[in-house]
C-alpha positions as CSV (number, residue, x, y, z in Angstrom):
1,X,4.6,4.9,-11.5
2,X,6.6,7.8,-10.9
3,X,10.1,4.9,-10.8
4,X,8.5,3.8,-14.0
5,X,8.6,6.8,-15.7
6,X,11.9,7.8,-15.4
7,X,13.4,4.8,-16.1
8,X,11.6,4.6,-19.6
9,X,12.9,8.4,-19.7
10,X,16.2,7.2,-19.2
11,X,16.1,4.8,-22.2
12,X,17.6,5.8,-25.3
13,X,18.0,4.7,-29.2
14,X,22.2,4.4,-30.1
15,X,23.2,4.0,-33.1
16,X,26.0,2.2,-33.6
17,X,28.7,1.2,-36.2
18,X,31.2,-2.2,-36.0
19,X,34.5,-2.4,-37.3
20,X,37.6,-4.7,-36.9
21,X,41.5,-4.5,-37.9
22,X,42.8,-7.5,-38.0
23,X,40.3,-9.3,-35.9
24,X,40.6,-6.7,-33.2
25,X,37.1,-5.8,-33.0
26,X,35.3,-2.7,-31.8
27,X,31.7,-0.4,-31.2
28,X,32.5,2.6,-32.8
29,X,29.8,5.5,-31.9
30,X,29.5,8.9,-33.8
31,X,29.7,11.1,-30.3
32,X,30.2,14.8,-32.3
33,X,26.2,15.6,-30.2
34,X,27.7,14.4,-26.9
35,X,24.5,12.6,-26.0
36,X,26.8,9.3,-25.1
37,X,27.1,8.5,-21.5
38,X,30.5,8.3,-21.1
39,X,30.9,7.8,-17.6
40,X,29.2,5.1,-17.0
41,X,31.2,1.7,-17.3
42,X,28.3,-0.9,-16.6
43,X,26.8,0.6,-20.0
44,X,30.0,0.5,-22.2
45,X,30.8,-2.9,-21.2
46,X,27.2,-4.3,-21.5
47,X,27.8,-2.8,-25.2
48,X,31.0,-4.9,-25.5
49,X,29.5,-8.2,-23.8
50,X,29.9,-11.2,-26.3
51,X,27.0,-12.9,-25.2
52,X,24.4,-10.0,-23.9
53,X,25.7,-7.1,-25.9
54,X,26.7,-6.1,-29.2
55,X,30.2,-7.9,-28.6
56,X,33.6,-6.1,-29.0
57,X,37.4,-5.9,-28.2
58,X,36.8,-2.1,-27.0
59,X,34.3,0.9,-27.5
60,X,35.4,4.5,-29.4
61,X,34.0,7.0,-29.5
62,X,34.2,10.0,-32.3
63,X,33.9,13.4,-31.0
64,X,34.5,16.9,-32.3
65,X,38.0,18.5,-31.8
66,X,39.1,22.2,-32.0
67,X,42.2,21.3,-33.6
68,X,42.1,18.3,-35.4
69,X,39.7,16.2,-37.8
70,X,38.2,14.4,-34.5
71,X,38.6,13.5,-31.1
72,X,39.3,9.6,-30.2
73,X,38.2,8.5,-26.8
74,X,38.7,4.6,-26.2
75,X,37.5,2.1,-23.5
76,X,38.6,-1.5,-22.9
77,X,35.8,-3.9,-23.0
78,X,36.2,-3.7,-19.1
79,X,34.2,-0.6,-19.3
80,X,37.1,1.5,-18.4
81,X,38.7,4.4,-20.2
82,X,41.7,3.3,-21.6
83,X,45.3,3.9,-23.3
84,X,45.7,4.1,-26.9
85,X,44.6,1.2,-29.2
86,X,46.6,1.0,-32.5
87,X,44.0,-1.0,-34.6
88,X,41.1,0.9,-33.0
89,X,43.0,4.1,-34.0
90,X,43.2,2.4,-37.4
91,X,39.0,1.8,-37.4
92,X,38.1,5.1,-36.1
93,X,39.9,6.6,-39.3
94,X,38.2,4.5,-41.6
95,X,35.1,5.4,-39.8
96,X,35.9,9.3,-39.9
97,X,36.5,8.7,-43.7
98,X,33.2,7.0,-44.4
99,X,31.6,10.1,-42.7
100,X,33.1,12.1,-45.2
101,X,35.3,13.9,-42.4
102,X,38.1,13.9,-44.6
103,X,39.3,12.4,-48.3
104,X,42.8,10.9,-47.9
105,X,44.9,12.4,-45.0
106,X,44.0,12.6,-41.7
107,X,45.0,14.3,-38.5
108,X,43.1,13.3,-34.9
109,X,43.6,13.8,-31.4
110,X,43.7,10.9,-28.9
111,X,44.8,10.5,-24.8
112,X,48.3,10.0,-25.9
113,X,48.8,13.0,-28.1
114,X,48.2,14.1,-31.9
115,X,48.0,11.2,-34.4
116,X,48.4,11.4,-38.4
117,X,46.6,9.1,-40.7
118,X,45.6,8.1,-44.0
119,X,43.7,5.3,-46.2
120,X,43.7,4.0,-49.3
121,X,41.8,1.1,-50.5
122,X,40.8,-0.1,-46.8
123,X,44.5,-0.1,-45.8
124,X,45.2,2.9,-43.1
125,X,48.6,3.9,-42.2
126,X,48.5,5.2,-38.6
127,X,51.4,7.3,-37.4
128,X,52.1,6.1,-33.5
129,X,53.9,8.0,-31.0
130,X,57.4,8.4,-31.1
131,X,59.1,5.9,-28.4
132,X,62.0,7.2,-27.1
133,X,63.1,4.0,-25.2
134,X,62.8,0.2,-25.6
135,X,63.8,-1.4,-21.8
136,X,65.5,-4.4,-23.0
137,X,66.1,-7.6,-19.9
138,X,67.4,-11.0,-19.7
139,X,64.1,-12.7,-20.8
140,X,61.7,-9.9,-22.4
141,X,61.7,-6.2,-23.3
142,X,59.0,-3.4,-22.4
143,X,58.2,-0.9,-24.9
144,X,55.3,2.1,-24.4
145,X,53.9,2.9,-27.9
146,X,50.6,4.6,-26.4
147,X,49.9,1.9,-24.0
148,X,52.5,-0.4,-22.3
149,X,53.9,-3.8,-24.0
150,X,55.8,-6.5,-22.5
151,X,57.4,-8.4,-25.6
152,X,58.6,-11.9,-25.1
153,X,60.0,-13.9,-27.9
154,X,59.2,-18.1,-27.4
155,X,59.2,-20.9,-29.2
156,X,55.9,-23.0,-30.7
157,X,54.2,-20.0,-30.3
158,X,51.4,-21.7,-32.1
159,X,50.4,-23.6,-29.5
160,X,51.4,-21.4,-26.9
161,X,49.3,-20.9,-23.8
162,X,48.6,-17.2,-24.0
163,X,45.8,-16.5,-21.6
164,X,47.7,-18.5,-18.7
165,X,50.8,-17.1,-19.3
166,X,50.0,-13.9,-20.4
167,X,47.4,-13.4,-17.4
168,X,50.0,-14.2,-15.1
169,X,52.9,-11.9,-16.3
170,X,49.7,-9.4,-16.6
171,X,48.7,-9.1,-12.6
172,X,52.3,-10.5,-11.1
173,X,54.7,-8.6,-12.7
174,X,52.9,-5.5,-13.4
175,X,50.9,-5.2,-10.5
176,X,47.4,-3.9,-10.0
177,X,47.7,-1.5,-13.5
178,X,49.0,-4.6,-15.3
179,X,50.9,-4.3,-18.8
180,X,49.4,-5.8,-22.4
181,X,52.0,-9.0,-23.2
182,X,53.2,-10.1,-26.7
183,X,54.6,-13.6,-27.0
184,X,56.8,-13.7,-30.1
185,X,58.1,-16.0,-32.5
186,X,60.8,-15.4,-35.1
187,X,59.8,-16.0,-39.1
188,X,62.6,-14.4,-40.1
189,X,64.8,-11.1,-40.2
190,X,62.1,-9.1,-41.2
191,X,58.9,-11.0,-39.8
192,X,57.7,-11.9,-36.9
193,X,54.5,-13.8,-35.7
194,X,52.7,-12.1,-32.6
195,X,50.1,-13.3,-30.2
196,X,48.6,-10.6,-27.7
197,X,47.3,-11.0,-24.1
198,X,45.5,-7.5,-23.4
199,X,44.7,-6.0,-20.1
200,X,41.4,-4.4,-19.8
201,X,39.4,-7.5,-22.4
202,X,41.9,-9.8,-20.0
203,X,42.3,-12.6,-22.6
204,X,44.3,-13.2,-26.1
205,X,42.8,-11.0,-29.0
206,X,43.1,-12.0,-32.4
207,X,45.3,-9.1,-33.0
208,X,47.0,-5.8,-31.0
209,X,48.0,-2.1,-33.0
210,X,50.3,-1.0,-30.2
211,X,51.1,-4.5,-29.6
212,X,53.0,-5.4,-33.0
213,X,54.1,-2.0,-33.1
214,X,55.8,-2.4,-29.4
215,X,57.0,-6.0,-30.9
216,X,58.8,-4.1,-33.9
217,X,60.8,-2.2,-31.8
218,X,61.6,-4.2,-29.4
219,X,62.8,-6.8,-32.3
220,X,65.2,-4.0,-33.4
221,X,66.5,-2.3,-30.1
222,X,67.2,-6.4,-29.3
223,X,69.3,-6.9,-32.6
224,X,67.0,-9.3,-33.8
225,X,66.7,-7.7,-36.8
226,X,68.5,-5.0,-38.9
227,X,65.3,-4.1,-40.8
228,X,63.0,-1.0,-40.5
229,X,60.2,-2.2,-42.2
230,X,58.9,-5.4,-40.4
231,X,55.9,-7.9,-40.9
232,X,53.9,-9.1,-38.3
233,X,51.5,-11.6,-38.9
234,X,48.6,-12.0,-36.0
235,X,45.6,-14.5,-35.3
236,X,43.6,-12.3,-37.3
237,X,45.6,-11.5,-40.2
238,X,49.0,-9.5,-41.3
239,X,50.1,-6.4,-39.9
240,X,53.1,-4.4,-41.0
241,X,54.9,-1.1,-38.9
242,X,57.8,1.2,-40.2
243,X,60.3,3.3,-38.3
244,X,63.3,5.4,-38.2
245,X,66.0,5.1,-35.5
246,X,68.1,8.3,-34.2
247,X,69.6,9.1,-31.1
248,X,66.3,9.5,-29.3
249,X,64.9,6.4,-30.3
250,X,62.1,5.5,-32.6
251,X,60.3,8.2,-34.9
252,X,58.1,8.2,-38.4
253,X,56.5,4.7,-36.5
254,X,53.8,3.8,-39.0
255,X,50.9,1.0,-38.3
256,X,49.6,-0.3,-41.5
257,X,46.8,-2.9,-42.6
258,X,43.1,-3.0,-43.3
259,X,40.7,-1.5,-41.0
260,X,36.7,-3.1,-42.0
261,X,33.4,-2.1,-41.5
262,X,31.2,-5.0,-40.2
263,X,27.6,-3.6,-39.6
264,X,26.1,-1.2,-38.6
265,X,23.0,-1.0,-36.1
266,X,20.4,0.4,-33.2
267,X,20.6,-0.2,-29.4
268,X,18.2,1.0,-26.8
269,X,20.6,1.8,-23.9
């Protein structure tokens, strides 16, 4: 009885909220009371289970912040606390904007630093990190934009086998931490059509923030392009990121598109 009882004590009523950029989907939970348990992994990824849970890409949660507007803290739909996450970035703004948090502009604090925003008519503009260096090698370049990108431009990309290939340049050439890969195929100068392999949800998504963003860079530090404004369409849509070059590499990086609000709902937890 005694087992009983505090198991149903240990039960709890979540509310929840989904969002998606892009087709990058994600549980986004209002966190400001701290009553979320964070720490445990079997719970977050239950949440993001396709086919027992609510079904996500990743979880985020909003929490206060001293300094800022909010506090983002993001976990891969492994359960794990993760890098940063571009589009989720871009959903937990539209989020903080439909709790009234703020009216146009936007600044928020996430694991890889401070992070400017604003929206407009669903579109957010998201202000990445500045990347000081893009690696550039025979085949591919690397690029970290928050989290780290491997960019590899091919050809049919269409009908390119993403999971196999991205799964294994995943695990064998970036060991046991692994990299997020971005297979790449030309448009033209200024556009470029992306498909993402992410670490952590270990299959393609139908888009990637810090992915197309990595892809950008990596287009220009490669010569592929002279322009500083590039589109980047994705499974799930279009994506577009700015930049300025200087000596030290890439500033002003902007990640622009629509960031949606699905449903919203209850979980007992």
């Amino acid at each position: 009885m005694n087992q009983y009882l505090n198991t149903y004590l240990c039960l709890m009523n979540l509310t929840f909220y989904k969002y998606q950029g892009t087709g990058n989907d994600f549980v986004i939970i209002d966190n400001r009371s701290n009553i979320f348990p964070k720490d445990n992994a079997d719970i977050i990824s239950s949440l993001c289970n396709r086919y027992f849970g609510i079904g996500a890409d990743g979880l985020i949660l909003l929490e206060n912040d001293n300094d800022t507007d909010f506090r983002m803290v993001y976990y891969n739909a492994d359960g794990n606390e993760s890098t940063m996450c571009g589009n989720g970035g871009r959903c937990i703004v539209a989020f903080a904007h439909k709790l009234e948090l703020f009216e146009k502009n936007t600044s928020f604090i996430a694991i890889d630093g401070l992070h400017h925003a604003s929206i407009e008519n669903g579109i957010v503009s998201l202000q990445m990190i500045d990347v000081n260096e893009v690696s550039i090698y025979d085949t591919y370049c690397f690029a970290n934009t928050g989290s780290p990108h491997h960019v590899e431009l091919v050809e049919n990309l269409d009908s390119y086998d993403v999971f196999t290939e991205g799964r294994d340049i995943r695990n064998n050439v970036y060991g046991k931490e692994g990299s997020n890969v971005n297979f790449v195929e030309p448009l033209n100068d200024s556009t470029f059509k992306v498909r993402t392999y992410e670490r952590g949800v270990e299959d393609e998504t139908l888009a990637c923030g810090t992915g197309v963003t990595a892809v950008a860079l990596a287009m220009h530090a490669s010569g592929k392009t002279n322009n500083s404004a590039i589109t980047l369409p994705v499974k799930g849509g279009e994506l577009s990121v700015s930049f300025e070059k200087n000596n030290n590499g890439y500033t002003n990086i902007f990640l622009i598109g629509p960031a949606t609000f699905v449903f919203k709902g209850e979980i007992t937890i």
